[in-house]
TORKOL-4160 file (C-alpha; in steps of 0.2 Angstrom, whole numbers, padded with zeros to 4 digits, m for minus):
302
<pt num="1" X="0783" Y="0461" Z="0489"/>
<pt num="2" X="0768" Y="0463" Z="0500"/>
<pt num="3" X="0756" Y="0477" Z="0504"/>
<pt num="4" X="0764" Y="0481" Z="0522"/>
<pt num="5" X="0781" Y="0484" Z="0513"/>
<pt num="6" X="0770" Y="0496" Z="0500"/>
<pt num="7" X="0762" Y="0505" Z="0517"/>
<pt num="8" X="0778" Y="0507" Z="0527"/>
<pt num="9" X="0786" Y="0514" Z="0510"/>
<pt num="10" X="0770" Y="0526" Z="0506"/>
<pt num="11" X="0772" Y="0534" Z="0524"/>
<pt num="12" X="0792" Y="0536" Z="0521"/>
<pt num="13" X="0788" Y="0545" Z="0506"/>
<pt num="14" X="0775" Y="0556" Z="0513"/>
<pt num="15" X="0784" Y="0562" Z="0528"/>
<pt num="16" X="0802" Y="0561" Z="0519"/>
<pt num="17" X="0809" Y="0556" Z="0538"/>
<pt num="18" X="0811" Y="0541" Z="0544"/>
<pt num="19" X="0810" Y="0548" Z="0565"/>
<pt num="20" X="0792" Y="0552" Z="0559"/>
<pt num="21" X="0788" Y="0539" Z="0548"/>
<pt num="22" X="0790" Y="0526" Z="0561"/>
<pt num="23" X="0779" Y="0538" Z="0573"/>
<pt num="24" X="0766" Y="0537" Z="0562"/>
<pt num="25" X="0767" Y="0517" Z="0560"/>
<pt num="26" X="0769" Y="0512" Z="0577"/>
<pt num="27" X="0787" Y="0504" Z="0576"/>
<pt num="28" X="0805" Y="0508" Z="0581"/>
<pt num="29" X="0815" Y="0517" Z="0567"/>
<pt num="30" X="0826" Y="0502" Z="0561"/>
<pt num="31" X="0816" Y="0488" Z="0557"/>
<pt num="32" X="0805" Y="0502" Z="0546"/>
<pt num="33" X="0822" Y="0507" Z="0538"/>
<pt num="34" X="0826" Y="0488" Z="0535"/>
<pt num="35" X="0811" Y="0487" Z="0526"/>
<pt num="36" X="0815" Y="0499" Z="0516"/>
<pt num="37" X="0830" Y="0492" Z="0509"/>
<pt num="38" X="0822" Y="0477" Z="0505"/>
<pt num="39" X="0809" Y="0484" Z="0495"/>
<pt num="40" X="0824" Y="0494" Z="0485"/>
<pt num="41" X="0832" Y="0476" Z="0485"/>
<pt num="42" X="0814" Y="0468" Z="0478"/>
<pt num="43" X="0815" Y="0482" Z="0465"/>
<pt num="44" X="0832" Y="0482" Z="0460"/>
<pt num="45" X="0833" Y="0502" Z="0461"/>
<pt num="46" X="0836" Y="0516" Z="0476"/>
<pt num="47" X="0820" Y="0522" Z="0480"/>
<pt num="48" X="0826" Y="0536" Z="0492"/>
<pt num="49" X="0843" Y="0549" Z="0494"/>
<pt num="50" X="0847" Y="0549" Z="0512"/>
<pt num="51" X="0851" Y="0567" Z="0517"/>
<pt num="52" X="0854" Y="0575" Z="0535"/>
<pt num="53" X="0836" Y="0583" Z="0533"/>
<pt num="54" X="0829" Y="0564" Z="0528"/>
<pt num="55" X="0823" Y="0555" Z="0515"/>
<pt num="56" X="0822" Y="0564" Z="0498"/>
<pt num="57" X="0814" Y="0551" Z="0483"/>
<pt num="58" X="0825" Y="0547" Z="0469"/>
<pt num="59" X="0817" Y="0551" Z="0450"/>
<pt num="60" X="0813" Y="0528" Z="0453"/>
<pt num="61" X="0808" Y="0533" Z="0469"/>
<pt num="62" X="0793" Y="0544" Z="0464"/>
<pt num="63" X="0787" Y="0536" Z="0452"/>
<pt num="64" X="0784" Y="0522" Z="0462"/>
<pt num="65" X="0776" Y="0532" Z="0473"/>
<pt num="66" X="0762" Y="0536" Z="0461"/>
<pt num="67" X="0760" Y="0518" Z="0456"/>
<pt num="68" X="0760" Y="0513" Z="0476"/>
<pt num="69" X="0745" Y="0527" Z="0478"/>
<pt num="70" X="0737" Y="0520" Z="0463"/>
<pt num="71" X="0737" Y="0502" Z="0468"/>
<pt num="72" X="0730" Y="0510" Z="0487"/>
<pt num="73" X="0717" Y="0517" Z="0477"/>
<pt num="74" X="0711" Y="0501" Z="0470"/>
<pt num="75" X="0711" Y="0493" Z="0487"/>
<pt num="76" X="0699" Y="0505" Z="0495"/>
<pt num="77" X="0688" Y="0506" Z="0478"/>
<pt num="78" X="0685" Y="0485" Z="0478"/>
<pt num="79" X="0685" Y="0487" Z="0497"/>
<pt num="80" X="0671" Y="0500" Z="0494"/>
<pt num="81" X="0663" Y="0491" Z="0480"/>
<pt num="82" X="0664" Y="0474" Z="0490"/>
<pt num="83" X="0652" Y="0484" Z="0504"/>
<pt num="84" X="0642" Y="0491" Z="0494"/>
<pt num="85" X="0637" Y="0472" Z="0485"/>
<pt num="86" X="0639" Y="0465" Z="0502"/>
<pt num="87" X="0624" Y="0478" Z="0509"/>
<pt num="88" X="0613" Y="0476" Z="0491"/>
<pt num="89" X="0621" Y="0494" Z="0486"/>
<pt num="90" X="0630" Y="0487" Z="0471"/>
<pt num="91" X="0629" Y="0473" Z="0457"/>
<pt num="92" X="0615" Y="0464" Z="0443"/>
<pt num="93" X="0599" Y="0461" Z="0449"/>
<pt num="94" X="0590" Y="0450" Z="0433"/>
<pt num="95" X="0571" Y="0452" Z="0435"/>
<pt num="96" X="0558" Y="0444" Z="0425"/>
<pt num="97" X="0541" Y="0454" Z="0419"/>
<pt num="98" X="0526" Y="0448" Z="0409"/>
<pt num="99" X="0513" Y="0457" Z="0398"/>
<pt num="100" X="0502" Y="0466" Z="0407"/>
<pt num="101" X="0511" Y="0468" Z="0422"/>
<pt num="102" X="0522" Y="0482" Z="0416"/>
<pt num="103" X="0507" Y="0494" Z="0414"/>
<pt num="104" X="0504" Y="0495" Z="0433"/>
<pt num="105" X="0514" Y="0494" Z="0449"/>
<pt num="106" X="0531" Y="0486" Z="0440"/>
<pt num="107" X="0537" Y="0503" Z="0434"/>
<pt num="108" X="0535" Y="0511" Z="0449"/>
<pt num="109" X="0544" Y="0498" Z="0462"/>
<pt num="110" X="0559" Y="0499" Z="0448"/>
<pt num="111" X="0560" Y="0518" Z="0448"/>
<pt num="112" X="0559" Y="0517" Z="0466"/>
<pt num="113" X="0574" Y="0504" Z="0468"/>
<pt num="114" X="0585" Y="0512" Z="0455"/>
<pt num="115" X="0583" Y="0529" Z="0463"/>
<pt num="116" X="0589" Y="0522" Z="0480"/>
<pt num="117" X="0601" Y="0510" Z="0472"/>
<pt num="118" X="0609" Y="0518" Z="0457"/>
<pt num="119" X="0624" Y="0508" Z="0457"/>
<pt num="120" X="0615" Y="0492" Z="0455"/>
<pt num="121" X="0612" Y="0484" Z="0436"/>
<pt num="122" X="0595" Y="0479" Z="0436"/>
<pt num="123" X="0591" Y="0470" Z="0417"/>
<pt num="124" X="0573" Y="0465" Z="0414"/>
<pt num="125" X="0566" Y="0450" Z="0405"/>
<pt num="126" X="0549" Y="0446" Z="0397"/>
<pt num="127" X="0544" Y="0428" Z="0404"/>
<pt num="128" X="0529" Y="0417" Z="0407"/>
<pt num="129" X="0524" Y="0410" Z="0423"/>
<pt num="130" X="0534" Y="0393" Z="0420"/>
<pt num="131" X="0548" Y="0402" Z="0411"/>
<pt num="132" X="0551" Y="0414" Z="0427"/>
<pt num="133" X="0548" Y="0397" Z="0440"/>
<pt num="134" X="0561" Y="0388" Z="0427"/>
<pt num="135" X="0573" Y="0402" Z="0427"/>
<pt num="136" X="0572" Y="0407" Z="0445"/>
<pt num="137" X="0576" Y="0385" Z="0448"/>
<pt num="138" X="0592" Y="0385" Z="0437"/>
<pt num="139" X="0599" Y="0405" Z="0443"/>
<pt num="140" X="0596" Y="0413" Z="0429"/>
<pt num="141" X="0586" Y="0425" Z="0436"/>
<pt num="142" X="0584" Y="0433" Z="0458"/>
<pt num="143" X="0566" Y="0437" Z="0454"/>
<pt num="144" X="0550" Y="0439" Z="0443"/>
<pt num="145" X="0535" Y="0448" Z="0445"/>
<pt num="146" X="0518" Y="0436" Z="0439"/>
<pt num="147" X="0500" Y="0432" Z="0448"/>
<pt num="148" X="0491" Y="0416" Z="0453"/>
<pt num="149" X="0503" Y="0405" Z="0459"/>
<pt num="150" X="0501" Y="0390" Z="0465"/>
<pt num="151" X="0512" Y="0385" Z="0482"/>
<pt num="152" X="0530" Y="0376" Z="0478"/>
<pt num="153" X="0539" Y="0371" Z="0490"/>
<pt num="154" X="0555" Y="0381" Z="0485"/>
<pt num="155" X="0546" Y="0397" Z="0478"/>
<pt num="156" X="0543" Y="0411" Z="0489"/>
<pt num="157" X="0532" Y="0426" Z="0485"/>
<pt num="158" X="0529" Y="0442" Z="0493"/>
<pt num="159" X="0514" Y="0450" Z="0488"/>
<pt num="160" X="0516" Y="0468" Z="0479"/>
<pt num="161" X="0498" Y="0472" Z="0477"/>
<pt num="162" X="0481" Y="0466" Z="0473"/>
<pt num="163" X="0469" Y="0475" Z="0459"/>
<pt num="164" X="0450" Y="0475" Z="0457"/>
<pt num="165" X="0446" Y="0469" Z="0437"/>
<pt num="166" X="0437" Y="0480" Z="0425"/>
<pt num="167" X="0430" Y="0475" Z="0411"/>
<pt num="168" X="0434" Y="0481" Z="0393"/>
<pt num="169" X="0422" Y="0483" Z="0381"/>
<pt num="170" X="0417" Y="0489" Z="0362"/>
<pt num="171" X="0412" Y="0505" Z="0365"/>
<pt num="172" X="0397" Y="0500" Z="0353"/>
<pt num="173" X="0391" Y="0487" Z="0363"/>
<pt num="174" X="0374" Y="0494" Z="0370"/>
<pt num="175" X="0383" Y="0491" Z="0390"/>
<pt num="176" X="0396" Y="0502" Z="0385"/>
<pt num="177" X="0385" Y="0515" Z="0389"/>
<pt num="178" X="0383" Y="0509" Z="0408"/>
<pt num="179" X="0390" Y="0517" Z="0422"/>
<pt num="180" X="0395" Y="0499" Z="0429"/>
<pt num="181" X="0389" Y="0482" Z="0424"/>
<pt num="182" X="0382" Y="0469" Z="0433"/>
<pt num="183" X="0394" Y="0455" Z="0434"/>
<pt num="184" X="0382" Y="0442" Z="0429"/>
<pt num="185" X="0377" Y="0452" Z="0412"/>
<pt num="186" X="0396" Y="0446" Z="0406"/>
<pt num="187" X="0385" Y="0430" Z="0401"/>
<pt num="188" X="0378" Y="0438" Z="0388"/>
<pt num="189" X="0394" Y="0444" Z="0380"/>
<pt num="190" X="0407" Y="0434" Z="0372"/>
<pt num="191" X="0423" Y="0432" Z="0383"/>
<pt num="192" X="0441" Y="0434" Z="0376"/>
<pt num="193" X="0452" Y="0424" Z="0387"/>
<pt num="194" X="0472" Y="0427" Z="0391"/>
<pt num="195" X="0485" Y="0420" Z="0394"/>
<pt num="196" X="0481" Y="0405" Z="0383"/>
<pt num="197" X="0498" Y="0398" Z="0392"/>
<pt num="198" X="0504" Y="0390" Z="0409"/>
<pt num="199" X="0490" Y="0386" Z="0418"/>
<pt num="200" X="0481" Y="0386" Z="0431"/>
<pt num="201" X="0482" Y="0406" Z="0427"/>
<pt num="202" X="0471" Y="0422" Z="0424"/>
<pt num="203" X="0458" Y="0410" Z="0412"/>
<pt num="204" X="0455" Y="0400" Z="0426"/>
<pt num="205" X="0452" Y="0413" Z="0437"/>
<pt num="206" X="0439" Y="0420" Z="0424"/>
<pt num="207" X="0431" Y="0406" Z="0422"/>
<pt num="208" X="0428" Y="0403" Z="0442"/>
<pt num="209" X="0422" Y="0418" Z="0443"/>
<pt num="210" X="0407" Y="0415" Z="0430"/>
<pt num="211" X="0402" Y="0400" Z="0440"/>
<pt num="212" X="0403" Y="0409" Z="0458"/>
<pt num="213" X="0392" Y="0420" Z="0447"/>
<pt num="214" X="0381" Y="0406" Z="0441"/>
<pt num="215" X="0385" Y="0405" Z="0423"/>
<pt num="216" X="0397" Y="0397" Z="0411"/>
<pt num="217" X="0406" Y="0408" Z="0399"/>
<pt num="218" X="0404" Y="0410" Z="0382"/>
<pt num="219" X="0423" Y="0411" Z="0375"/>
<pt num="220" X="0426" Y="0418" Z="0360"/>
<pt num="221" X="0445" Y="0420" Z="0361"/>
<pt num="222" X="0459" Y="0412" Z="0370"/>
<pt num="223" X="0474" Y="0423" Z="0366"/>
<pt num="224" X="0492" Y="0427" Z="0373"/>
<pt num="225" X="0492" Y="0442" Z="0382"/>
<pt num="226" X="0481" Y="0457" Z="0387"/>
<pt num="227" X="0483" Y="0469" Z="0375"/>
<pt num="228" X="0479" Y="0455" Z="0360"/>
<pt num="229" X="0465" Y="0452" Z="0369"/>
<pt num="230" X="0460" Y="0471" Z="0371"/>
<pt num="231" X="0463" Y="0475" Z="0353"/>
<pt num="232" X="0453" Y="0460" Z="0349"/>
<pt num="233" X="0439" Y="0468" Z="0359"/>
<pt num="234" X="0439" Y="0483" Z="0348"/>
<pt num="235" X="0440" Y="0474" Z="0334"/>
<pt num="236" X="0422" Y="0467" Z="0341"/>
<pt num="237" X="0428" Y="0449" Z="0344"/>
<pt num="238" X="0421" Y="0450" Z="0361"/>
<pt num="239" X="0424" Y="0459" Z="0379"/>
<pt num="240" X="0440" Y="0452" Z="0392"/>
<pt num="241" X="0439" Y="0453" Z="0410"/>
<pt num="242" X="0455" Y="0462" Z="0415"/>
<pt num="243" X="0467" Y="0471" Z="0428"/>
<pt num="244" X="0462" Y="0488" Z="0433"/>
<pt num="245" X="0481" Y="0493" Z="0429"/>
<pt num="246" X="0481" Y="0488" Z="0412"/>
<pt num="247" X="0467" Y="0500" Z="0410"/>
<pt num="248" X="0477" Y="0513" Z="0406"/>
<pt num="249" X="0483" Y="0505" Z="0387"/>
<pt num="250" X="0470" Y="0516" Z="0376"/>
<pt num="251" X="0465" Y="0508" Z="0363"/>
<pt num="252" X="0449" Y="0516" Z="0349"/>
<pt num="253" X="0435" Y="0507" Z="0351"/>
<pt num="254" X="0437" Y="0501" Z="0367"/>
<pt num="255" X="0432" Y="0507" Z="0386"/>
<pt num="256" X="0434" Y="0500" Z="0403"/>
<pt num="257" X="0419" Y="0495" Z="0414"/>
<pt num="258" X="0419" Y="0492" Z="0433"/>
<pt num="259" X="0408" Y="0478" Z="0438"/>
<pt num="260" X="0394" Y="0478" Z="0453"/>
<pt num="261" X="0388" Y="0465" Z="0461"/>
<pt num="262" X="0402" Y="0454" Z="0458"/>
<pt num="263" X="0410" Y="0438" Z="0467"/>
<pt num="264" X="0422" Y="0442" Z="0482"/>
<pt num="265" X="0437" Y="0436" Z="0473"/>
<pt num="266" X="0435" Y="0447" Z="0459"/>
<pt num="267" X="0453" Y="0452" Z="0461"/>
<pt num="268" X="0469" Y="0446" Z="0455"/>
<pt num="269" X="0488" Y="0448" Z="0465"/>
<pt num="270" X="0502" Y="0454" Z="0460"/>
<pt num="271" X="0517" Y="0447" Z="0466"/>
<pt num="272" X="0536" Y="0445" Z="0468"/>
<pt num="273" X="0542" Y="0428" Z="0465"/>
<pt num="274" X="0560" Y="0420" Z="0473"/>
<pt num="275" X="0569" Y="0407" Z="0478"/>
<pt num="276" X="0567" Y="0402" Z="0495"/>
<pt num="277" X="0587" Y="0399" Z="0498"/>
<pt num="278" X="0594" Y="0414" Z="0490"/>
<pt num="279" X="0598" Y="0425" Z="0504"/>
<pt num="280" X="0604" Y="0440" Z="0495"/>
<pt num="281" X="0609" Y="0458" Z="0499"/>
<pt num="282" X="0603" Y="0464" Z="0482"/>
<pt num="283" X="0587" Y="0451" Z="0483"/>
<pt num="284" X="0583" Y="0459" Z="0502"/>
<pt num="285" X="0583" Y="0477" Z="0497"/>
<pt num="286" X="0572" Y="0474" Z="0483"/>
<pt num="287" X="0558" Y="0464" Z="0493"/>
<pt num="288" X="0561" Y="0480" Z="0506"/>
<pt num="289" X="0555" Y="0491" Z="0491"/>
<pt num="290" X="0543" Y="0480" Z="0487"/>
<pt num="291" X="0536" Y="0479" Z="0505"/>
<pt num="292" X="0537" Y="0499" Z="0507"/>
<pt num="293" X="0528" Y="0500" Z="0491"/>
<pt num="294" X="0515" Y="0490" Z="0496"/>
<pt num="295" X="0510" Y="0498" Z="0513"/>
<pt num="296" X="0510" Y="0515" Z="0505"/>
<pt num="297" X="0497" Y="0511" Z="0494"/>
<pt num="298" X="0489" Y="0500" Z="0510"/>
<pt num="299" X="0488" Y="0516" Z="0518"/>
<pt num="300" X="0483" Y="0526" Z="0503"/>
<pt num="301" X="0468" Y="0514" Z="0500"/>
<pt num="302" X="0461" Y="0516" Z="0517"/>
């Protein structure tokens, strides 16, 4: 049985006439009615009564006509479903995330791309630097959000946004009282340092910015993530420099500084990280969000 012989018997059973059946299908009346007899031969049952007004279905004949319309159904739902995947409408989309990341921008570009592509499963994972590059290699992930780095020669990036760092603080310590502090009075604070992992990273960034600033740091703490190390700084271990989005994790004890007379690269990226090869839909409409994001905020900024 083939789907032509399923077509021709769907129109027979719409239009109960053969004359206009065949009209309809764009062939001559008896090749459609000796299709129609093998189909009932296929079955082993009569499908239709013949009667002088046409063709009337038998009690076999309509229920087959409900399975025929259900199996027609499925065709044009994974036809539908195959174009939505096919355009990045429809399917998994695994993404990796890391600490303080998902206090900024992250949320934002995932809202954005679930309310355009609703359909699409998009299932998060927490992963360091060399977890994401290491998942993104063996598939296991289409992309990961991370800063700082370094080129590869099969990883992509596209860059999502780039923050100015503040600088948290025990509210007790007698800066905390500045409006903004002077970059190079961090020297006389005790650093806490993250991610105490997968370097070069967001330590060594710290530390180059102390010597563009003329001083080496004093660190008190080399820790996992940002918000031990900002709870360590309310505890008084210290102060951490930090991204301006993760700022908004309010913690007693503990404000957020800007910093003035600072280095030029006193800034970190954010950015989406790939595989160079992987050419897919889903991959292609979240680096469009990504990209729209991006120049909105450009724009925003100016």
């Amino acid at each position: 049985m083939d789907l032509r012989k399923l077509k021709y018997f769907k129109v027979v059973a719409d239009e109960k006439h053969i004359g206009r059946a065949a009209k309809i299908l764009h062939i001559s009346q008896p090749p459609l009615t000796r299709q129609i007899h093998q189909l009932e031969e296929e079955l082993e049952v009569k499908l239709f009564n013949r009667t002088p007004k046409g063709m009337e279905l038998t009690d076999a004949g309509i229920l087959f006509r409900e399975e025929v319309n259900n199996i027609f159904g499925l065709i044009e739902q994974a036809t539908e479903r195959t174009q939505k995947a096919g355009q990045g409408r429809l399917g998994r989309l695994d993404i990796a995330i890391f600490g303080s990341g998902i206090m900024g921008d992250i949320p934002k570009i995932l809202l954005a791309f679930k309310e355009r592509y609703p359909e699409v499963n998009v299932v998060l994972h927490t992963m360091g630097k060399g977890e994401q590059i290491n998942a993104l290699r063996q598939k296991r992930i289409s992309l990961g959000f991370n800063r700082l780095l370094a080129p590869l020669p099969d990883i992509d990036s596209e860059l999502v946004a780039i923050e100015e760092l503040v600088l948290a603080i025990n509210t007790n310590h007698p800066m905390a009282s500045m409006p903004a502090i002077p970059f190079a009075k961090i020297s006389d604070i005790p650093l806490i340092l993250f991610p105490a992992s997968n370097r070069p990273n967001f330590i060594d960034k710290t530390i180059r910015l102390c010597q563009l600033a003329g001083f080496t740091p004093n660190i008190s703490q080399e820790v996992g993530d940002a918000v031990t190390s900002i709870a360590l700084v309310a505890s008084g271990f210290g102060a951490c420099l930090i991204p301006k989005s993760a700022s908004v994790l309010t913690i007693p004890g503990v404000v957020y500084k800007s910093l003035i007379e600072a280095p030029d690269e006193t800034e970190v990226d954010l950015s989406c990280i790939f595989r160079k090869e992987d050419a897919s839909p889903l991959l292609r409409a979240f680096l469009d969000i990504v990209i729209e994001y991006r120049t909105a905020n450009e724009k925003l900024n100016r």
